[in-house]
FIBAGU-658655 format. One record per residue (C-alpha): residue number from 1; residue in three letters; x, y, z. Coordinates in steps of 0.1 Angstrom, whole numbers, always signed. Example, Ala and Ser with C-alpha at 12.3 -4.5 7.8 and 13.67 -1.06 7.14 Angstrom:
<atoms>
<atom sepa="1" kekol="ALA" u="+123" v="-45" w="+78"/>
<atom sepa="2" kekol="SER" u="+137" v="-11" w="+71"/>
</atoms>
This chain:
<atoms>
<atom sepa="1" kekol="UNK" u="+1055" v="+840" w="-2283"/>
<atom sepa="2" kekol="UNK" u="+1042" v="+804" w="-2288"/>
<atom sepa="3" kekol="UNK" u="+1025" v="+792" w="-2319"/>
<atom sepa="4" kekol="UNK" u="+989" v="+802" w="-2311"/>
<atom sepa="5" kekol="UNK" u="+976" v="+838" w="-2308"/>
<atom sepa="6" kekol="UNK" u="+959" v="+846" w="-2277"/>
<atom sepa="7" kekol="UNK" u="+929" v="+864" w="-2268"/>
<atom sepa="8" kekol="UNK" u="+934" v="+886" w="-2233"/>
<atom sepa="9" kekol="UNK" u="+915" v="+916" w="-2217"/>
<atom sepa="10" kekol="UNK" u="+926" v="+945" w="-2203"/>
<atom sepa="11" kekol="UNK" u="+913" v="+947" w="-2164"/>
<atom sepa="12" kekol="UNK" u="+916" v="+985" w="-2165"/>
<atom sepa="13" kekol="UNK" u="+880" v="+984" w="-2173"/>
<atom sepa="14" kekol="UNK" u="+878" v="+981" w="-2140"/>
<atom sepa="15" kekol="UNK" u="+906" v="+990" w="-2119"/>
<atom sepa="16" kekol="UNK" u="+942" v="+999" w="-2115"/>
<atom sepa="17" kekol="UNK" u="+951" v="+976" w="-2090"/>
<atom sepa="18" kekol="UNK" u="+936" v="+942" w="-2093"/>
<atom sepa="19" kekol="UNK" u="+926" v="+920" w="-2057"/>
<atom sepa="20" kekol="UNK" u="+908" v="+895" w="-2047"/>
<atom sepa="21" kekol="UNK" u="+878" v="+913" w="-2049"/>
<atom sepa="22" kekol="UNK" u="+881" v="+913" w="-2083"/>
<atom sepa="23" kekol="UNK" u="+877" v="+879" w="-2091"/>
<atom sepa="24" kekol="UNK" u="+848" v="+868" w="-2099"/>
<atom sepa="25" kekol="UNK" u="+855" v="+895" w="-2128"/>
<atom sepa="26" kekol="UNK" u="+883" v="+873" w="-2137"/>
<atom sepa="27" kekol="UNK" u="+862" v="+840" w="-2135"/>
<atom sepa="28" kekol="UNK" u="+833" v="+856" w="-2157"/>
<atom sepa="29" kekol="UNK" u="+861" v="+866" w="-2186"/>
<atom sepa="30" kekol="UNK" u="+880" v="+825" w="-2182"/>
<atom sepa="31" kekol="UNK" u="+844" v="+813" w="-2186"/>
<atom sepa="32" kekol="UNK" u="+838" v="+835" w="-2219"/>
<atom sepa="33" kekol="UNK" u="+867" v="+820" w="-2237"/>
<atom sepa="34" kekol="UNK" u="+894" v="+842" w="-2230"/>
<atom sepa="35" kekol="UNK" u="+929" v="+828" w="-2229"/>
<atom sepa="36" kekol="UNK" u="+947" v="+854" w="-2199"/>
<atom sepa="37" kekol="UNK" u="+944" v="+887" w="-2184"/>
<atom sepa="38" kekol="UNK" u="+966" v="+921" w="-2191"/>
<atom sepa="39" kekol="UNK" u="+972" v="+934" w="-2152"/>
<atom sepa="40" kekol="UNK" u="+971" v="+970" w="-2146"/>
<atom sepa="41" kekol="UNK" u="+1012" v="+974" w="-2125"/>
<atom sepa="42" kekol="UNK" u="+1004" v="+1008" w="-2108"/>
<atom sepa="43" kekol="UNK" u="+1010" v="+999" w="-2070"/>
<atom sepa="44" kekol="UNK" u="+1020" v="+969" w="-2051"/>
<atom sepa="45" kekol="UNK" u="+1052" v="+949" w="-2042"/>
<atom sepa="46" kekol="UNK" u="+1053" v="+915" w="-2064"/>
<atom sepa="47" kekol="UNK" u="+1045" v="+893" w="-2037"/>
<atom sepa="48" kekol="UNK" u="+1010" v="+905" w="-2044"/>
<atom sepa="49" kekol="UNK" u="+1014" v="+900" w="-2081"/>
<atom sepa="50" kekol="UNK" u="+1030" v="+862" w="-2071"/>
<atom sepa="51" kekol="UNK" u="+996" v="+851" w="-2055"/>
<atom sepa="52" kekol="UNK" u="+973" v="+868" w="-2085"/>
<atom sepa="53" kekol="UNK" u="+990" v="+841" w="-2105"/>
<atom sepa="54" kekol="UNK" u="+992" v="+814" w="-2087"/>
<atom sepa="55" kekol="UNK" u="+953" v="+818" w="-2084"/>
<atom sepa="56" kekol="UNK" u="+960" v="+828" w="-2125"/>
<atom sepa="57" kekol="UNK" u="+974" v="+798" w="-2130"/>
<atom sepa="58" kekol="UNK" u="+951" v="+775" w="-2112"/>
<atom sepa="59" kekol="UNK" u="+918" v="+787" w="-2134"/>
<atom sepa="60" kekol="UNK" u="+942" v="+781" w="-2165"/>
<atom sepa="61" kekol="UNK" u="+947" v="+818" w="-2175"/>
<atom sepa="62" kekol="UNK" u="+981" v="+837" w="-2183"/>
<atom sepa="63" kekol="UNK" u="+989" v="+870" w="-2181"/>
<atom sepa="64" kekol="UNK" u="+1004" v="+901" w="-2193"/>
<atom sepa="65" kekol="UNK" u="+1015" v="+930" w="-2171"/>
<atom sepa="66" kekol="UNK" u="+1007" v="+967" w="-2181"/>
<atom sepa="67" kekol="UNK" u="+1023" v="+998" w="-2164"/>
<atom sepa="68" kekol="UNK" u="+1036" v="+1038" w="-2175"/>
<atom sepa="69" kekol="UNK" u="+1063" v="+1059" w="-2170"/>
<atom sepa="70" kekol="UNK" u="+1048" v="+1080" w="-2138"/>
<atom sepa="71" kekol="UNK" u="+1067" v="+1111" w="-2135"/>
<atom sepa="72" kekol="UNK" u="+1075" v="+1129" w="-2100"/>
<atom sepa="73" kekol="UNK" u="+1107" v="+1123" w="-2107"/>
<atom sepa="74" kekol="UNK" u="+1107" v="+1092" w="-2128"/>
<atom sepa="75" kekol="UNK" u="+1112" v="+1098" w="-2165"/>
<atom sepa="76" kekol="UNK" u="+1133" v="+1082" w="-2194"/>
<atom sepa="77" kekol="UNK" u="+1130" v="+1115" w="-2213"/>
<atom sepa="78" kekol="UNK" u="+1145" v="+1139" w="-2187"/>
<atom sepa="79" kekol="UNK" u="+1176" v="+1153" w="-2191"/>
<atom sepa="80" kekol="UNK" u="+1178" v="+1147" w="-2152"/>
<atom sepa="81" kekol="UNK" u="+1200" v="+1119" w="-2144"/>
<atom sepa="82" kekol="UNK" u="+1189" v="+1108" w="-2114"/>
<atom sepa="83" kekol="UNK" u="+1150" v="+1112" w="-2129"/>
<atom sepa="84" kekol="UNK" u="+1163" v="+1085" w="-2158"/>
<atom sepa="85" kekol="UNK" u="+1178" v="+1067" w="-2134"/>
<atom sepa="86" kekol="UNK" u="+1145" v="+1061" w="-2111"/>
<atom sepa="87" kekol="UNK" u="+1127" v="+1057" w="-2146"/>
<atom sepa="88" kekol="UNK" u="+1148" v="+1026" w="-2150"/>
<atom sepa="89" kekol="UNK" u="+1146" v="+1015" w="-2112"/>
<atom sepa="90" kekol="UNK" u="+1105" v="+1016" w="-2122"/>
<atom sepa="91" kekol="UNK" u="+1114" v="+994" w="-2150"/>
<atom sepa="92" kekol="UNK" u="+1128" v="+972" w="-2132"/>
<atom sepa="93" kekol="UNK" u="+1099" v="+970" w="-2106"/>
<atom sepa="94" kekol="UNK" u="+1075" v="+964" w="-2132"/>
<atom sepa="95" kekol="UNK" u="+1095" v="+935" w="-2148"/>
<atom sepa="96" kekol="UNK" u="+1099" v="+922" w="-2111"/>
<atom sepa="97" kekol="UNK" u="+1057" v="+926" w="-2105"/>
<atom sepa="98" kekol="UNK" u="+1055" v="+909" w="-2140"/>
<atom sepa="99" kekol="UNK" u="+1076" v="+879" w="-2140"/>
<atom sepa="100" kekol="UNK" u="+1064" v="+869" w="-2101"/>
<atom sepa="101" kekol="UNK" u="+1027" v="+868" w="-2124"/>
<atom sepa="102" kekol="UNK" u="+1040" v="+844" w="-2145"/>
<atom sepa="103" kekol="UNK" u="+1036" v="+869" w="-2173"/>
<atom sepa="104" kekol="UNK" u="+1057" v="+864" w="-2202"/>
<atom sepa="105" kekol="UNK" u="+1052" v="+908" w="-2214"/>
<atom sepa="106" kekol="UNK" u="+1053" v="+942" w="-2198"/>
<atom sepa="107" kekol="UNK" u="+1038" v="+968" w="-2216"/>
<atom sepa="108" kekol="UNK" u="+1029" v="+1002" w="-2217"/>
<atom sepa="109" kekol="UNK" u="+1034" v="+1039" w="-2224"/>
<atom sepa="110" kekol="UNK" u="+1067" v="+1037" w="-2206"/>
<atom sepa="111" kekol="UNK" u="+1088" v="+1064" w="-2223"/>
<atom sepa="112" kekol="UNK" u="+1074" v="+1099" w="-2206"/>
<atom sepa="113" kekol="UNK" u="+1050" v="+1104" w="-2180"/>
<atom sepa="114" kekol="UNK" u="+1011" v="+1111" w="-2195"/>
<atom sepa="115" kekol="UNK" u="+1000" v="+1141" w="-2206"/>
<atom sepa="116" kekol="UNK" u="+1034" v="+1162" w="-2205"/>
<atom sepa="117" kekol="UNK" u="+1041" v="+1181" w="-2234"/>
<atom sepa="118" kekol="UNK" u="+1074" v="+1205" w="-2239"/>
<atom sepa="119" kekol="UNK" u="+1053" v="+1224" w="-2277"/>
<atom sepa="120" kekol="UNK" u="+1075" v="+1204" w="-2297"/>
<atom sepa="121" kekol="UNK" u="+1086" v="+1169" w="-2306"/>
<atom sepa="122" kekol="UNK" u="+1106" v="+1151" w="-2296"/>
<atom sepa="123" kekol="UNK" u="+1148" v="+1156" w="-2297"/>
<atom sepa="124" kekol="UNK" u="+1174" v="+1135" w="-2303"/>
<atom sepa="125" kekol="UNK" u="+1190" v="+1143" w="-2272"/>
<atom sepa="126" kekol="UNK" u="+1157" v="+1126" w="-2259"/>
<atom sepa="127" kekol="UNK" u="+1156" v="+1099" w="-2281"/>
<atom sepa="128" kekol="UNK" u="+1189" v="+1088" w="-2271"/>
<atom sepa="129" kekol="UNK" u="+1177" v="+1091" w="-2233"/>
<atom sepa="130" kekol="UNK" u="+1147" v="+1068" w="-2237"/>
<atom sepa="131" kekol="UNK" u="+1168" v="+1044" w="-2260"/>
<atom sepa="132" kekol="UNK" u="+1198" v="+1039" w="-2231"/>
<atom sepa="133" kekol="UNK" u="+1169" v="+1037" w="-2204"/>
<atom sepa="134" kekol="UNK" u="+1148" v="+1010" w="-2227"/>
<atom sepa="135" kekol="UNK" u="+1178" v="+992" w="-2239"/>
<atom sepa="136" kekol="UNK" u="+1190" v="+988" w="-2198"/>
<atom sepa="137" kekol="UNK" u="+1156" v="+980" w="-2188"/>
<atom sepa="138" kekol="UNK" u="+1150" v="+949" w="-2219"/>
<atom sepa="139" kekol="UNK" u="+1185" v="+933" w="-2206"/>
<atom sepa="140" kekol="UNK" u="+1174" v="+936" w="-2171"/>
<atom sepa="141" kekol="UNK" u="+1139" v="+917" w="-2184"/>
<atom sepa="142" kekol="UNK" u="+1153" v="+893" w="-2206"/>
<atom sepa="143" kekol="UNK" u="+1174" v="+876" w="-2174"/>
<atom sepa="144" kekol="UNK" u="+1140" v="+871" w="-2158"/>
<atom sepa="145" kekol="UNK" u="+1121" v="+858" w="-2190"/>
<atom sepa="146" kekol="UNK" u="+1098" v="+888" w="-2198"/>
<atom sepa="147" kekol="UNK" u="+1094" v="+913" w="-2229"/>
<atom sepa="148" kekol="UNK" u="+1086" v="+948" w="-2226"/>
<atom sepa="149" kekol="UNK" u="+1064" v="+961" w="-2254"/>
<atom sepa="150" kekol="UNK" u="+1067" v="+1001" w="-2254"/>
<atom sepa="151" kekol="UNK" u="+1036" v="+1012" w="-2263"/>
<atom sepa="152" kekol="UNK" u="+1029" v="+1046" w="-2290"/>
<atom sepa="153" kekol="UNK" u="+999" v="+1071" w="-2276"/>
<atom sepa="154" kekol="UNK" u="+983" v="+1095" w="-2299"/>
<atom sepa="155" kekol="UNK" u="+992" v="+1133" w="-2300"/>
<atom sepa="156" kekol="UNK" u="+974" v="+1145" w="-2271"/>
<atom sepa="157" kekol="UNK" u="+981" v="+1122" w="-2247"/>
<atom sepa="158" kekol="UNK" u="+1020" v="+1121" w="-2254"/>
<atom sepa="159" kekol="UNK" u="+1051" v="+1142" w="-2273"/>
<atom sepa="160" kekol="UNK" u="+1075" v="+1119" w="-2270"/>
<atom sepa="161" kekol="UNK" u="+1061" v="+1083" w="-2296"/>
<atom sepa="162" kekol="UNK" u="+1027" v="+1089" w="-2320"/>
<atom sepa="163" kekol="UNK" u="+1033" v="+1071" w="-2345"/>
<atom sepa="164" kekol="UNK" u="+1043" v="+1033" w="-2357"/>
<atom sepa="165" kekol="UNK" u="+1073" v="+1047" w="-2377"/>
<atom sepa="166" kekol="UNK" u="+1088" v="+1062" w="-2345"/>
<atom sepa="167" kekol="UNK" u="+1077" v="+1032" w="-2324"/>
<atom sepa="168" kekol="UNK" u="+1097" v="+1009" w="-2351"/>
<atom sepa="169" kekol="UNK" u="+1127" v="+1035" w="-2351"/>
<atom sepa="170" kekol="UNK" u="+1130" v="+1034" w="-2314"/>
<atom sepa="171" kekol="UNK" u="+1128" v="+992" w="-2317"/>
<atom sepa="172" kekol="UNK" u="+1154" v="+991" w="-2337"/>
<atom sepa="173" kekol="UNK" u="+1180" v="+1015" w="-2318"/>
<atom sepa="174" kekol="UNK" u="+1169" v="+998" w="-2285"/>
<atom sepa="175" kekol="UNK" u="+1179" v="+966" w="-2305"/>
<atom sepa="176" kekol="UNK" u="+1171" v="+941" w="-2279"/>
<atom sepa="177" kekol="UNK" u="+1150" v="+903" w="-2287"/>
<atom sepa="178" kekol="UNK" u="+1123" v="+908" w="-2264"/>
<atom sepa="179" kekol="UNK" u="+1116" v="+943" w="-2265"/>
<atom sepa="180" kekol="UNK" u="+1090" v="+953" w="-2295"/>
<atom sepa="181" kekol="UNK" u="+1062" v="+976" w="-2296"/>
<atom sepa="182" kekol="UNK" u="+1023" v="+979" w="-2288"/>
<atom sepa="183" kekol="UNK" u="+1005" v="+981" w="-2320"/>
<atom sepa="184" kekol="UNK" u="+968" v="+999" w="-2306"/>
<atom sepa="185" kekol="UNK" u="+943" v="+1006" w="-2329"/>
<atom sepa="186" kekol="UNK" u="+928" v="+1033" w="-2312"/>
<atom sepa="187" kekol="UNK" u="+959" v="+1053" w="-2311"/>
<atom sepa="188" kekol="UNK" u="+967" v="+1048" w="-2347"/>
<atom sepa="189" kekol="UNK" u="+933" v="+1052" w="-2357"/>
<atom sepa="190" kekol="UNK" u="+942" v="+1088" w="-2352"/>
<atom sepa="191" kekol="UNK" u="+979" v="+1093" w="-2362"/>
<atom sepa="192" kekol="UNK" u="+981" v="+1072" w="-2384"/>
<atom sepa="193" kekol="UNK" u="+968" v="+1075" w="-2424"/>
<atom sepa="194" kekol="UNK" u="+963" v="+1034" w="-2425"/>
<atom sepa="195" kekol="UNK" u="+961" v="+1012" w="-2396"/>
<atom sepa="196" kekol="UNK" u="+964" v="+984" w="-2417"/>
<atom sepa="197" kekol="UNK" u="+994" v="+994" w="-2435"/>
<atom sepa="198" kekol="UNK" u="+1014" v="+999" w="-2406"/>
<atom sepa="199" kekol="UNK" u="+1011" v="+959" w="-2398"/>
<atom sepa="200" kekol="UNK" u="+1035" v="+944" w="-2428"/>
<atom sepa="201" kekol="UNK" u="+1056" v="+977" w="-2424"/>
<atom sepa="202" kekol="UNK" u="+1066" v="+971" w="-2387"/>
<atom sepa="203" kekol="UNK" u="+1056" v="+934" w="-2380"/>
<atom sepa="204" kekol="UNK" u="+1090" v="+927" w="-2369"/>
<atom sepa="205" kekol="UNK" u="+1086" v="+952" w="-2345"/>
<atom sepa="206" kekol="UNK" u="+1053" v="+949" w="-2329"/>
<atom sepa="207" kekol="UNK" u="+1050" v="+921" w="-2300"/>
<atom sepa="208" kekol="UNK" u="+1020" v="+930" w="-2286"/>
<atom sepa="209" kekol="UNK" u="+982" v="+943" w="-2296"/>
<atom sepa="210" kekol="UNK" u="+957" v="+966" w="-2281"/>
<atom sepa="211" kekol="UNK" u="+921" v="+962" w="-2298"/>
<atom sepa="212" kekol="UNK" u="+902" v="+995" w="-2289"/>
<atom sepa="213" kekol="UNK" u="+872" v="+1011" w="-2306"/>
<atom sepa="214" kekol="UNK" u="+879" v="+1049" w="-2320"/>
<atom sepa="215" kekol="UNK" u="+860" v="+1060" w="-2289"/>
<atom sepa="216" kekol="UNK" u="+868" v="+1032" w="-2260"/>
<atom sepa="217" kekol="UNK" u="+839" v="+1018" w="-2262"/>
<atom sepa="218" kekol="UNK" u="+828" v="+979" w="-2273"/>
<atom sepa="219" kekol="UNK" u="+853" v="+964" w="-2297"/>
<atom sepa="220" kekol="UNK" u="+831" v="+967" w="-2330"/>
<atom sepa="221" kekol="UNK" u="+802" v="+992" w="-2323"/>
<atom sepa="222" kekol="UNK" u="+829" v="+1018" w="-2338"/>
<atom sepa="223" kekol="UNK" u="+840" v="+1029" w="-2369"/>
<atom sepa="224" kekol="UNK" u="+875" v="+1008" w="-2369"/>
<atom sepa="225" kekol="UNK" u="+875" v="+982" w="-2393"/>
<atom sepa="226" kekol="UNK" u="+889" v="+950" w="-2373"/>
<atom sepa="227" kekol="UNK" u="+885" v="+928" w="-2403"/>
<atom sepa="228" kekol="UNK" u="+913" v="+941" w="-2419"/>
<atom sepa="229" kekol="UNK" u="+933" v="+943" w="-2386"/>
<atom sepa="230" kekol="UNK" u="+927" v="+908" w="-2378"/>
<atom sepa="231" kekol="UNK" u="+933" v="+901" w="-2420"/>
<atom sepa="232" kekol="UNK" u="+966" v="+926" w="-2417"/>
<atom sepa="233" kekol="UNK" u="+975" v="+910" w="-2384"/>
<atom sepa="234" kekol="UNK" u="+976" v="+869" w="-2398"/>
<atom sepa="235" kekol="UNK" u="+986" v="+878" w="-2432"/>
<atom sepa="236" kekol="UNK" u="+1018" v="+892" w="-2413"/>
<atom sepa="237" kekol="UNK" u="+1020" v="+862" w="-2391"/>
<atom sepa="238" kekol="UNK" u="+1015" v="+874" w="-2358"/>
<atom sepa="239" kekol="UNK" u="+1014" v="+850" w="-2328"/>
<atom sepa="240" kekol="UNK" u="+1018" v="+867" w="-2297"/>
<atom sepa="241" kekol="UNK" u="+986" v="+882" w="-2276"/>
<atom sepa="242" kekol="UNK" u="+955" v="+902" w="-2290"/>
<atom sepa="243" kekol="UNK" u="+940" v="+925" w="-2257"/>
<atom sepa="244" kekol="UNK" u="+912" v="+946" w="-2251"/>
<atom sepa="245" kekol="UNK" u="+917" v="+975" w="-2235"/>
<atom sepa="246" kekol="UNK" u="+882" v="+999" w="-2233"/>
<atom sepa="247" kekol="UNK" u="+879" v="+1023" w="-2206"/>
<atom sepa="248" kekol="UNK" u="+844" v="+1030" w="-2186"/>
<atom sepa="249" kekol="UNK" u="+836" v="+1060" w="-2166"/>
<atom sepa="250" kekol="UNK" u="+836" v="+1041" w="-2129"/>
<atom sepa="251" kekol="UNK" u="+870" v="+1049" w="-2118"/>
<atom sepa="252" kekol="UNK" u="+874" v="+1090" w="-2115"/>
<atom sepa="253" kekol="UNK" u="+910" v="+1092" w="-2115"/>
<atom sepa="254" kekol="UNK" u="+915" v="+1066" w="-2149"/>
<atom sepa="255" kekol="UNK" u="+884" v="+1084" w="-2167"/>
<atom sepa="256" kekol="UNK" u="+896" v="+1122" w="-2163"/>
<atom sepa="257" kekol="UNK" u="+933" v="+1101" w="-2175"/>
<atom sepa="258" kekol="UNK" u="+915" v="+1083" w="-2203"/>
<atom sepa="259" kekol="UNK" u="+887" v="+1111" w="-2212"/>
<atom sepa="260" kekol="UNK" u="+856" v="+1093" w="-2205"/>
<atom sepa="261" kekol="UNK" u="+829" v="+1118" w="-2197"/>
<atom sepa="262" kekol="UNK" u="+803" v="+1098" w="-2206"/>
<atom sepa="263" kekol="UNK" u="+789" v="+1062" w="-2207"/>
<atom sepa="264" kekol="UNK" u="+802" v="+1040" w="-2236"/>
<atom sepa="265" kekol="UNK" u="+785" v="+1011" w="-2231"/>
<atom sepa="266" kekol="UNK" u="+751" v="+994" w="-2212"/>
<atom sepa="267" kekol="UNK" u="+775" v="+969" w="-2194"/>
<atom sepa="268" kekol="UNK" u="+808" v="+958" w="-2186"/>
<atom sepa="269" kekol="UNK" u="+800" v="+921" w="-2196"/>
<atom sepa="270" kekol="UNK" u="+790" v="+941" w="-2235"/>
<atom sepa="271" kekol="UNK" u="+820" v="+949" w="-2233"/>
<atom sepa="272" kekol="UNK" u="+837" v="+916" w="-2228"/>
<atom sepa="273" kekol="UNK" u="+812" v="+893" w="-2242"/>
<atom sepa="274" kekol="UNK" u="+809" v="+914" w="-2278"/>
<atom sepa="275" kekol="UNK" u="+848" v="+920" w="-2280"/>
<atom sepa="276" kekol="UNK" u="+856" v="+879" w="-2274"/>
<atom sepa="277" kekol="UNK" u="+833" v="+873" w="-2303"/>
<atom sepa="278" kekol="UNK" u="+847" v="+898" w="-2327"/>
<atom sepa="279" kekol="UNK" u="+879" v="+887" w="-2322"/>
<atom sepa="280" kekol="UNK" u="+880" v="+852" w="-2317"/>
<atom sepa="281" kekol="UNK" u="+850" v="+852" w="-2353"/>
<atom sepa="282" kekol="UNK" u="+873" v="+882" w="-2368"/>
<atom sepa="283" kekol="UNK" u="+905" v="+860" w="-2363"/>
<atom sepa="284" kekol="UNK" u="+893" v="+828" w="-2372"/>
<atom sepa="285" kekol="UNK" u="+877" v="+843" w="-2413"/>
<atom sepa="286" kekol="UNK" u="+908" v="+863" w="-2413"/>
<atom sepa="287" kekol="UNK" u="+928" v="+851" w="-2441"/>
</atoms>
């Protein structure tokens, strides 16, 4: 992933599908200090995702793409084969939409669509599915110079991956260079009993890192304890990117996804301005 870490945020805040009119957003988080942007991959061919960055490129900003698994018919979990084969064709799209960025990651809860549940976990019928889907997809990303970076939710937003255990299992059966895991800390703040010991445990396994508050909100106005994270995180020597990802109330159809009823924060540029400062002061005394 390089030798430096890099600090990115997660243009969700804002929208799913990121245009021109979005850039002075873009401009205002280059000219607070961050490093690239993580692009929301929900529509769009990748000639539109070619020009975003060249224009990327040109302000000196990289990039990391972020998609899901969207169901109606596309699903690595189904026992459906044509519905696990158009879960792989999406794959391959968002790779495509990816590497015409310039991005060097995909990630994402990519496994089962959101929010679908079958009362039990999961199977190792399904767990085979998602590991011959995942394992096709990586090869098909690797020939175009991209990782994918499969990406655990919490309980009640997915069956199918809660936990950093089962993300690392899945890794290692998938058993491909660049695909890894999303290590978020708002997920695991839930499932998990430590978010910090889940860092040396699966290091080798995570390639990519969400920083979320416990409730979506401004990186460090929580409860979560990013000290240790960032502490956890360089102790273990990561190096690849450290995103943002909070969630506002703006968009209807990603806050009734994300649960945001109410506000979390005075202002976007709280959220941007505080979060760059905990993590690029949190990373910098993390020893």
């Amino acid at each position: 992933m390089g030798e430096h870490l890099k600090l990115g945020f997660d243009l969700l805040l804002w929208t799913t599908h990121v245009t021109d009119e979005h850039w002075p957003i873009i401009e205002r988080l280059k000219a607070t200090g961050y490093d690239g942007v993580e692009v929301p991959m929900f529509e769009g061919t990748p000639d539109h995702y070619e020009r975003l960055g060249r224009r990327l490129r040109q302000i000196g900003l990289g990039a990391t793409g972020i998609g899901v698994m969207p169901g109606g018919g596309k699903s690595a979990v189904s026992p459906d084969l044509a519905e696990r084969a158009a879960a792989l064709t999406h794959l391959h799209w968002l790779t495509d939409c990816t590497a015409a960025l310039g991005g060097t990651l995909a990630a994402g809860p990519f496994h089962q669509p959101l929010g679908e549940f079958t009362g039990r976990g999961p199977t190792a019928d399904e767990k085979a599915r998602v590991r011959d889907v995942h394992k096709q997809a990586a090869q098909y990303a690797a020939r175009q110079g991209v990782a994918l970076s499969v990406e655990p939710l919490n309980r009640f937003e997915c069956y199918f991956l809660n936990s950093a255990g089962q993300a690392a299992e899945l890794v290692r059966a998938v058993d491909e260079p660049n695909y890894g895991y999303l290590y978020d800390t708002f997920h695991f703040n839930i499932e998990e009993n430590s978010i910090t010991d889940v860092i040396p445990a699966t290091i080798r396994e995570i390639n990519h890192v969400h920083i979320s508050e416990n409730n979506r909100g401004v990186p460090g106005a929580g409860h979560i304890d990013f000290q240790s994270v960032f502490d956890a995180l360089k102790r273990a020597g990561y190096d690849g990117w450290m995103t943002i990802e909070a969630f506002g109330s703006a968009l209807p159809d990603l806050a009734a996804a994300t649960k945001i009823w109410r506000p979390l924060f005075g202002s976007e540029a709280e959220v941007y301005e505080k979060g760059f400062k905990l993590m690029r002061e949190g990373w910098d005394r993390a020893r």
